[in-house]
N, C-alpha and C positions, 0 to 999 in steps of 0.2 A: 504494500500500500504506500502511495506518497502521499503525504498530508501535509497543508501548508505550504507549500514549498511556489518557490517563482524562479523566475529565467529573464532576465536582458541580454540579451546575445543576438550575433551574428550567426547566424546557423547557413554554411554552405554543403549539399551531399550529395548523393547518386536518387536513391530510393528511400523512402521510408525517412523522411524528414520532418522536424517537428523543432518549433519554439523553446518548448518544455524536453517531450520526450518523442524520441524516432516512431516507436512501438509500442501501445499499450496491449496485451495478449495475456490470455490464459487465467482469466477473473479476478485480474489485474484492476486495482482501485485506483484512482486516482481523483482527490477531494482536495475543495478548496484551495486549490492555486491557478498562476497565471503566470501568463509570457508574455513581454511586452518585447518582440524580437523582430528581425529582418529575415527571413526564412527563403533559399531558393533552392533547389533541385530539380529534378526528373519528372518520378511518379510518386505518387503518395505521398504528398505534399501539404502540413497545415499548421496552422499559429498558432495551436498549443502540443497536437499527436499528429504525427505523418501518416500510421494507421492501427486500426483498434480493431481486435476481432478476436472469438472465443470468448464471448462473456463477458469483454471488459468494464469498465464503467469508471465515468468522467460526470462527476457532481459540483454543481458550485463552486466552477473556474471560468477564466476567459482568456480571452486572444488580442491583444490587440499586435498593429506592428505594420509590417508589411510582406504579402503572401507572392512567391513566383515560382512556375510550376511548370510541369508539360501537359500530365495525364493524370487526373484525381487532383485539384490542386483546390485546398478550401480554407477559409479564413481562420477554422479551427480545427478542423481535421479533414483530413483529405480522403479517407473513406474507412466505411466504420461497418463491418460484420458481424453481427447475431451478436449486437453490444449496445451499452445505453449511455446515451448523454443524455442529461436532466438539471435544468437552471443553470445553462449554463449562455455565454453572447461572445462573437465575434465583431469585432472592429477596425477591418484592417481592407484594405484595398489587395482585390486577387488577380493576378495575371495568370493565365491558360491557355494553352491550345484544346485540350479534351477532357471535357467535364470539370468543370469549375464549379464551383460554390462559395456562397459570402457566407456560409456557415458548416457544411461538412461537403464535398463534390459529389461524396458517390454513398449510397450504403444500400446495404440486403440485409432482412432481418432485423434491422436494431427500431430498438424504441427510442426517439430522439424527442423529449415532451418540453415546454417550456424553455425553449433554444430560441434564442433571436440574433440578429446580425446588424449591423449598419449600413440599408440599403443605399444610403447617401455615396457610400465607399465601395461596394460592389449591385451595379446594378440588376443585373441579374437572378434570376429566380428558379432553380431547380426544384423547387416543393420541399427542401430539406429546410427545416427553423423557416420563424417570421422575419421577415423584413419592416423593420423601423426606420424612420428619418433619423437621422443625426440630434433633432432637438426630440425624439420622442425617446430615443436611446438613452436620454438624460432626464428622464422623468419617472419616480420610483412607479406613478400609474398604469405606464407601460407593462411591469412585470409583476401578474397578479398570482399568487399561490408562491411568489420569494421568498426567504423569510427574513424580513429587513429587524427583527428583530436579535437576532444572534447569528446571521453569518453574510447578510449583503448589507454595505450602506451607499450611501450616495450625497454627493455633494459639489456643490457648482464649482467649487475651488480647491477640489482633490481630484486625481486621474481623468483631467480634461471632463472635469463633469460626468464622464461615463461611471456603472456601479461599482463600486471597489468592496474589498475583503474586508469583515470588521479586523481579521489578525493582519490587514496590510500595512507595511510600514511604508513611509516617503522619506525622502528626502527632506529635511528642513532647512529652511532660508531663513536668515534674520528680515521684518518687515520691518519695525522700526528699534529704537534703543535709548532707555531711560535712564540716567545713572540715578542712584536711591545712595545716598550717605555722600562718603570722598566725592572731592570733586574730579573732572575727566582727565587731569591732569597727574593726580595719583594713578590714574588705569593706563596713564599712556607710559610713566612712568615705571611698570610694574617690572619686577624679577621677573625669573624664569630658572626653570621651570615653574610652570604655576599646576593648580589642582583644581578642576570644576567641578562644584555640585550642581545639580537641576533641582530646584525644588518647587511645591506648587505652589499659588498665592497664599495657601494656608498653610503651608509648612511643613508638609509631608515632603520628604526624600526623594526623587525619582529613579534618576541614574548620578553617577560620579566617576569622573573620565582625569586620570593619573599623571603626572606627567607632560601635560600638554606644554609645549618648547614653542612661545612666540617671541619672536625677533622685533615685531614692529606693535604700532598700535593696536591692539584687542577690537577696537570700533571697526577695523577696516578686514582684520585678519580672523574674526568670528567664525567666521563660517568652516574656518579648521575644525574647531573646537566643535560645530554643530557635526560636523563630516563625524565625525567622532564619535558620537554617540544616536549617531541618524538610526541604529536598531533597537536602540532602547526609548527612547521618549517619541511620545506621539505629538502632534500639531495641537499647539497652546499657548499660555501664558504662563512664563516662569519666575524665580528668580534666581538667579545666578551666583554660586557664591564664588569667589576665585582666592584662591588661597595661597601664597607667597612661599616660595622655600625659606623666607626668614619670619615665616609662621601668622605675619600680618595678612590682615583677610579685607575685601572689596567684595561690596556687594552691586549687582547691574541687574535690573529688571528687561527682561523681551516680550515683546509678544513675537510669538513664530507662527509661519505661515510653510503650508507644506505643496511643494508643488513635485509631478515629474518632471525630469529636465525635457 
């Protein structure tokens, strides 16, 4: 079973290409993840499995990226036998010569239930998943029977507005930057190595990232420090503590904002 799991990659092959994974086969699981990739090869070709068959099953993942193919070539799987995809959406623009799909290209036998694609990005319509506009693909009302309660969310300002994993993590950016105490002159000032805590506006702990070696101003070189711990803290309001190897401490308030690049 894969659980959770994602892929940004460039994915170049023969057959049997995929985002995520080449092959899903033999009642083989695959839950909650996604591939946000470049994907091109041959035959069985897709943006998250190149091909699924013997049982498999793909629950409550997607695709986005860009799909190029020859024969089976689909935004999320390129052809799926006596196998089930279920809540799951493609988002990607497909190039093909033979059987294309903006959601699987080809399948026999599989139950593919509550699958949608972004018709905006591949026109076309093989009967495989719905096709939604770009702005309906960004609307939780589009996808009825989800469960936006514990494993899909959605948000205008997370993964280009399309649905995301509640266990997904982003990337985080600094939006803006308050200093709370010392003035910016003590942060521009600071030692190094220094120590980060993340903490919430009420004072619980988040993460704490060791070590961090900046050279120059903190205000401009932040985004080291968020690279940092971009798997540990989600998109919010923190505050920041920074801690001095000669044990003096500076506190900086953020609001973060989470984007993919």
């Amino acid at each position: 079973m894969i659980n959770n799991c994602c892929s940004k990659s460039r994915v170049t092959g023969g057959n049997n290409a995929g985002g995520l994974v080449g092959s899903n086969l033999d009642t083989s699981i695959i839950s909650s993840c996604y591939a946000i990739s470049t994907v091109s090869g041959d035959q069985y070709i897709g943006g998250l499995a190149g091909q699924m068959s013997y049982a498999s099953t793909i629950i409550n993942s997607y695709a986005q990226g860009s799909i190029t193919g020859t024969t089976y070539t689909g935004g999320f799987a390129g052809f799926s036998h006596k196998s089930t995809i279920s809540n799951c959406y493609a988002a990607a623009p497909v190039q093909g010569t033979i059987n294309t799909g903006g959601l699987v290209a080809g399948q026999e036998g599989s139950a593919i239930t509550m699958c949608y694609y972004d018709g905006s990005l591949f026109m076309g319509n093989n009967g495989i998943g719905i096709a939604l506009t770009t702005a309906q693909m960004k609307q939780q009302l589009s996808y009825p029977g989800w469960d936006f309660a514990s494993s899909w969310a959605i948000a205008a300002n997370l993964n280009n507005g399309y649905p995301h994993l509640k266990n997904q993590l982003f990337e985080l950016r600094t939006n803006t930057i308050r200093v709370k105490g010392p003035s910016t002159g003590v942060i521009s000032a600071m030692k190094q190595p220094i120590d980060v805590s993340f903490f919430t506006v009420t004072g619980k702990l988040i993460a704490k990232v060791n070590h961090v070696d900046q050279v120059h101003d903190p205000l401009h070189t932040s985004p080291q420090i968020l690279r940092r711990t971009a798997t540990k803290i989600a998109p919010g309001k923190y505050i920041l503590v920074l801690r001095y190897s000669d044990g003096s401490v500076n506190c900086v308030e953020k609001l973060i904002t989470a984007a993919i690049p």
